[in-house]
N, C-alpha and C positions, 0 to 999 in steps of 0.2 A: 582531427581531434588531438588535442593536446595533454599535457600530462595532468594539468587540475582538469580538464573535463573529462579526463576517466575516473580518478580520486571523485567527482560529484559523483559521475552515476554509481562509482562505486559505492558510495555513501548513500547515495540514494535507495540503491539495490538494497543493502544493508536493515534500511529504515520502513522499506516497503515489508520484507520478509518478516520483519518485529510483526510489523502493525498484522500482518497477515495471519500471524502465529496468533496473537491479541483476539482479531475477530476469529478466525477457528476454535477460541477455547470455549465460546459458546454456541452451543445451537443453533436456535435462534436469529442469534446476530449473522450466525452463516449462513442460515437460510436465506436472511435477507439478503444478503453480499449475493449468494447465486439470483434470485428473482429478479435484482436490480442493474446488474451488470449484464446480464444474461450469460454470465458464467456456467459451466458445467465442472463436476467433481474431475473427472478429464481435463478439461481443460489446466482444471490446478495442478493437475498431478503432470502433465507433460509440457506445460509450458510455464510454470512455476515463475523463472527467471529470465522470461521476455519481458520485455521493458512495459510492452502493449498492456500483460496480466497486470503486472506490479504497478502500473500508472491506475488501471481500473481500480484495482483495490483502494488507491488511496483518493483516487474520486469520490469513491462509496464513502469515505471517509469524511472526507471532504464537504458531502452534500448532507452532511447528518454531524453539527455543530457540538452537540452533547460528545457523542460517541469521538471524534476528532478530540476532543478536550482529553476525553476521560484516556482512551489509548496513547495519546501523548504523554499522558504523567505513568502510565504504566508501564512503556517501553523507556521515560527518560529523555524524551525528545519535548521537542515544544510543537501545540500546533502549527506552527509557521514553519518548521523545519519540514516535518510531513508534508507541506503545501508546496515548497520548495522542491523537495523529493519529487513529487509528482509531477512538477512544472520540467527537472530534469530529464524525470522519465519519457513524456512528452515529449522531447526533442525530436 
């Protein structure tokens, strides 16, 4: 690994954490993040900053167009950055 592919995931990390904060401020929305990743409140709480959680997160994202739109103009990011993030997550 080289110095910009830790700056990605570092950036990446970064962007997942927003978005993650984004979907946790509603109920709802985090219910669905746990039913559809099959996440557990565990899960977030102790693996938070594995790459595995914060790529899922942004799949959830990802696979639901509205919700990718609208958390991207609330964290400042662009959909395509989010999609990127997760692509590096993914590695």
């Amino acid at each position: 690994m080289n110095i910009k592919d830790t700056r990605d995931e570092d950036s990446a990390t970064l962007k997942a954490l927003a978005a993650l904060g984004w979907i946790l401020s509603d109920e709802g929305r985090a219910q669905r993040l746990l039913s559809l990743t099959g996440l557990t409140p565990d899960d977030l709480r102790n693996r938070v900053s594995s790459p595995e959680v914060l790529a899922a997160v942004l799949a959830f994202l990802e696979a639901h167009e509205p919700d990718l739109i609208v958390c991207a103009d609330a964290i400042s990011a662009t959909p395509a950055a989010l999609i990127d993030a997760r692509r590096s997550l993914d590695r």
